[in-house]
MIVEXVEX-581627 format. One line per 8 residues: number of its first residue (from 1); for each residue x, y, z of C-alpha. Coordinates in steps of 0.02 Angstrom, whole numbers. Layout:
# residues N
NUM> X/Y/Z | ...;
This chain:
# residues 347
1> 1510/1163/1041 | 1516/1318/938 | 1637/1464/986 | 1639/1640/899 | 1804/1733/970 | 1841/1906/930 | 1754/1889/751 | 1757/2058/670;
9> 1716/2084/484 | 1766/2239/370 | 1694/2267/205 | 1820/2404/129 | 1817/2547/275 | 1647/2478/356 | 1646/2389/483 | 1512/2265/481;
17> 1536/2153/633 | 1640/2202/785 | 1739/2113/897 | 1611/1987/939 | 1628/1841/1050 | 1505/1725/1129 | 1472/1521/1127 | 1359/1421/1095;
25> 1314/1241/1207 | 1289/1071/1140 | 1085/1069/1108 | 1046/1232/1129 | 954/1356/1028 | 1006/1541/1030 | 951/1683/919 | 1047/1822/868;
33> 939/1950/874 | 961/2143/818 | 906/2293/682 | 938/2279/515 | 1126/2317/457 | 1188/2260/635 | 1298/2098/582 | 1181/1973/611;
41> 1174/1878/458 | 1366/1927/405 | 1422/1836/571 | 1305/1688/508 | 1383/1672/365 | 1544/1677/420 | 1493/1533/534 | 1435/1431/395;
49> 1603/1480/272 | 1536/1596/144 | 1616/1748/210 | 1809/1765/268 | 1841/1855/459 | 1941/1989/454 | 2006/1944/619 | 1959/1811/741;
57> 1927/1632/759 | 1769/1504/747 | 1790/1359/824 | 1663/1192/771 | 1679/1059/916 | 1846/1124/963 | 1912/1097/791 | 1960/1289/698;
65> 1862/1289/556 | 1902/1477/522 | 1979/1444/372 | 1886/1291/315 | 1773/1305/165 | 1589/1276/181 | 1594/1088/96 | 1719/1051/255;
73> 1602/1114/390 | 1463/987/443 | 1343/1144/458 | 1159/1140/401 | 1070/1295/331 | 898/1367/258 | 868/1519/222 | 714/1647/221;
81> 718/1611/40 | 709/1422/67 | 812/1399/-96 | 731/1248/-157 | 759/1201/-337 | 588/1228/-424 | 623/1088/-544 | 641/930/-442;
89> 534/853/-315 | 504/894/-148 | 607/700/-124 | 740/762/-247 | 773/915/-177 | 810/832/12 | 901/716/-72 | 1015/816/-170;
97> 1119/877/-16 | 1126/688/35 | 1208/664/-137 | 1341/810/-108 | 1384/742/55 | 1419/559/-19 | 1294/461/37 | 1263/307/-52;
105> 1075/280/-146 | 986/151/-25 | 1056/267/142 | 977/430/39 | 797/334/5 | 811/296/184 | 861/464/242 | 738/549/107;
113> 592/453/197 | 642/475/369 | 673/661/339 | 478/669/268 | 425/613/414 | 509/714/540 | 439/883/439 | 257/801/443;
121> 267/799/237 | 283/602/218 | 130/650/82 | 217/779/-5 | 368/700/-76 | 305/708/-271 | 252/871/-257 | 354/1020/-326;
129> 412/1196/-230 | 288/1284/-335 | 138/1164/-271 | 170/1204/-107 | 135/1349/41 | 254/1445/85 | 266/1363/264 | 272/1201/176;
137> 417/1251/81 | 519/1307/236 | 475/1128/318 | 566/1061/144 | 696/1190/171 | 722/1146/335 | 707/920/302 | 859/971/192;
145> 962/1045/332 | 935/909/434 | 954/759/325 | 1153/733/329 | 1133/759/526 | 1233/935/532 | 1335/989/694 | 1247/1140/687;
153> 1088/1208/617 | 1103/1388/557 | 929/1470/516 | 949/1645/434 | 772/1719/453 | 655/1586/403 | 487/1659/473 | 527/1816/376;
161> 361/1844/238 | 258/1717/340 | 79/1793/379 | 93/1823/572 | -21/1677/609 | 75/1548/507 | 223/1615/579 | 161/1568/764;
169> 112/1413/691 | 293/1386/644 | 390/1431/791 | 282/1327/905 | 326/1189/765 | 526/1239/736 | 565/1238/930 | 478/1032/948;
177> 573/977/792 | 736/1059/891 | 707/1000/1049 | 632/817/985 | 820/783/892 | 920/890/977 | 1030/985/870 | 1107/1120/907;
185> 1037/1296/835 | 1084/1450/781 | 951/1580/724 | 975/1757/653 | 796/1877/663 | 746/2042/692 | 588/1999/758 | 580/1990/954;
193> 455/1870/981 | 543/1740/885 | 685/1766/992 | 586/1775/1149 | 480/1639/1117 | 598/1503/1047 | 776/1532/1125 | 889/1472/1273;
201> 998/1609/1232 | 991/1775/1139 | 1101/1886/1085 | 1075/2062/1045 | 1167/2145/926 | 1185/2325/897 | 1319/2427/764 | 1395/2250/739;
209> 1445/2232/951 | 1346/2118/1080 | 1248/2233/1186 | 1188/2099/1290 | 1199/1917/1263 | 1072/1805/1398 | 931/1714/1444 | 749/1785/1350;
217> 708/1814/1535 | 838/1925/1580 | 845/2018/1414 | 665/2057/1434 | 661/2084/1604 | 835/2141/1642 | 888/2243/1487 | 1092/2301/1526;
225> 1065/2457/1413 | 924/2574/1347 | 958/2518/1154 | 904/2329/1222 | 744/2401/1331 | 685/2488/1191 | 733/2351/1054 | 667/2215/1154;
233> 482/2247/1201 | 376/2384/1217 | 386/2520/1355 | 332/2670/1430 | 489/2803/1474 | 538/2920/1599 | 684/3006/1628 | 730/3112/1793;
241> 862/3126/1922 | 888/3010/2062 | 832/3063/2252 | 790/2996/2403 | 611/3008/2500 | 583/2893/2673 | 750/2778/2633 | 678/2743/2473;
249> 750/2787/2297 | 627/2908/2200 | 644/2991/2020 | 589/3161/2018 | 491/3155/1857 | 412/3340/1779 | 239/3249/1798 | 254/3156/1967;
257> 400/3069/2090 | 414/2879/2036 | 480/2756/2152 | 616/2642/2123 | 656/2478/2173 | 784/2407/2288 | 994/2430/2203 | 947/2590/2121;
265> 1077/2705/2066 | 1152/2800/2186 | 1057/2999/2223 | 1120/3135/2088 | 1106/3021/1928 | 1039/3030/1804 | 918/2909/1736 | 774/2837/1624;
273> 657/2704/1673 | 536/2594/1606 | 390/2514/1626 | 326/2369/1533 | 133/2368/1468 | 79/2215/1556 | 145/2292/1711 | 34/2454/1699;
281> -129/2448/1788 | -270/2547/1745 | -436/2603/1845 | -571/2738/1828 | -521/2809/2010 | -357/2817/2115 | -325/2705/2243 | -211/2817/2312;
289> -56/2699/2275 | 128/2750/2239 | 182/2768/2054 | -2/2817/2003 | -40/2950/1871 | -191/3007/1777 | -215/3009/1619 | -338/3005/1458;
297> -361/2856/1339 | -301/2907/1168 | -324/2728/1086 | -371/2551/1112 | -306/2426/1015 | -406/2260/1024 | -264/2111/1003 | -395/1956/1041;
305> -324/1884/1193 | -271/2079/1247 | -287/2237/1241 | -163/2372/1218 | -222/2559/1284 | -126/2695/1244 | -148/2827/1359 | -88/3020/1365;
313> -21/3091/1538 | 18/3267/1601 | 158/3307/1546 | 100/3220/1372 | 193/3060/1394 | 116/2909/1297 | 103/2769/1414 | 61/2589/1362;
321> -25/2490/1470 | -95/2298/1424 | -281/2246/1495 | -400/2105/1471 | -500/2092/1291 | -607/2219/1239 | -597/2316/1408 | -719/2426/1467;
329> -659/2598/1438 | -678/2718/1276 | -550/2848/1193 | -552/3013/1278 | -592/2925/1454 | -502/2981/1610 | -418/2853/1675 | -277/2820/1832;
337> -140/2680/1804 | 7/2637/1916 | 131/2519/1925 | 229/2447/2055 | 397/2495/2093 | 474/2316/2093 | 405/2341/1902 | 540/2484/1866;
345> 696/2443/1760 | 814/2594/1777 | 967/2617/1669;
């Protein structure tokens, strides 16, 4: 549907966007994901015709549109500013795109109306920007997109400046209006969850390369470098070299030996793991399991459906670990966690 081959972007010696390649399927809905300054929203833009490759191709339906100028791309696109024009109508602003792409007046009413509807604003279409919330205004932002029936939706950070429960509120409501007509997505954010939560695909940029590009599942759970386990998700890290105790591959950490799982690296190398917070355990006593340490509760931070504890070890080592609400321990509380060594990513 969409293909991005060797795009690479130079602005005077810098190089902004590096060699990067990866497609996108008819329907789906895939993130690029990565730090500020890492080429996210310069490879967007190049995708929608507002900045020139240096060297590579984009391909639209099989068609090269490399060249083509925005106008001559059937690409949709809002923004994290929404860029509505505070002067007209929520109706006139969704129907001024309808205008640029030649539609005649009774198709725009018609479009205009259906457009309303699909953002759950068929109320609002009077009302000005300035009248409305800001998650309002990205729905409008958004109905605009989507009114001339784009190949390709291109989202450039539109959660960004939404208070973090409106923002949940609008992913759950961004992924049904994707999946309910089916067009196919492309979304640029810095923010994790929205990638986790929302994609088929991600990829993760880094310096302007793909560090990884894959499923939210195996970028979470199957990070290919440390910049990705650390970037993606929280984690608690320890570094050693690789032995072997009983068969079994061990890490010979300065605080204890941590057991690996099965296809570990080979003895001699050197590694770091991690553990995810949801895979941490924690007790008041041992239970004499492997990959157990002790520890003391330096913080507890209540999330509502979770908690997040924060506890010291030996060798002073933060470790997070995730446990039901409002859990039953207190800072400066001896504690034991663990974690199973099927648990371990090592890279």
């Amino acid at each position: 549907m969409l293909e991005v081959e060797g795009f690479t972007k130079y602005y005077g010696d810098l190089c902004a966007v590096d060699d990067l390649s990866f497609r996108i399927e008819e329907g789906e809905f895939v993130t690029l994901l990565g730090p500020s300054g890492c080429g996210k929203s310069t490879t967007l833009h190049a995708i929608a015709g507002l900045v020139e490759p240096t060297e590579g191709r984009i391909r639209l339906r099989g068609d090269n549109v490399t060249d083509l100028p925005p106008e001559k791309r059937n690409i949709g696109m809002a923004f994290q500013s929404t860029a509505l024009f505070p002067h007209m109508t929520v109706r006139e602003n969704i129907a001024y795109g309808l205008k640029m792409h030649g539609y005649s007046k009774a198709d725009i009413e018609d479009r205009v109306e259906e457009s309303l509807t699909l953002v759950d604003m068929p109320e609002h279409g009077e009302h000005k920007p300035g009248e409305l919330s800001g998650g309002q205004q990205q729905r409008v932002s958004l109905a605009r997109a989507l009114a001339y029936e784009p190949d390709i939706l291109l989202l450039d950070e539109p959660l960004t400046g939404l208070d973090r429960v409106l923002q949940e509120e609008m992913r759950s409501w961004l992924r049904r209006i994707q999946l309910e007509i089916g067009v196919t997505t492309l979304y640029v954010t810095h923010d994790q969850e929205d990638a986790l939560s929302m994609s088929d695909k991600v990829v993760v940029l880094r310096n302007g390369r793909a560090e990884q590009i894959g499923s939210p599942e195996s970028i979470y759970e199957s990070p290919e470098s440390p910049f990705v386990a650390e970037f993606v998700g929280k984690s608690t890290q320890f570094t050693g070299e690789v032995d072997e105790t009983d068969g079994k591959a061990v890490v010979y950490n300065d605080t204890k030996t941590i057991a690996l799982p099965d296809g570990a690296p080979s003895p001699g190398t050197d590694v770091t793991v991690y553990v995810r917070p949801e895979d941490i355990k924690v007790s008041t006593e041992p239970v004499g399991s492997t990959n157990e340490f002790p520890g003391t509760v330096l913080n507890i931070s209540n999330l509502g459906n979770r908690a997040e504890m924060a506890i010291e070890l030996a060798n002073g080592t933060t470790a997070l670990a995730h446990t039901g609400r409002f859990p039953d321990f207190g800072v400066g509380d001896d504690v034991c966690l663990r974690f199973d060594a099927n648990r371990v990513i090592v890279l």
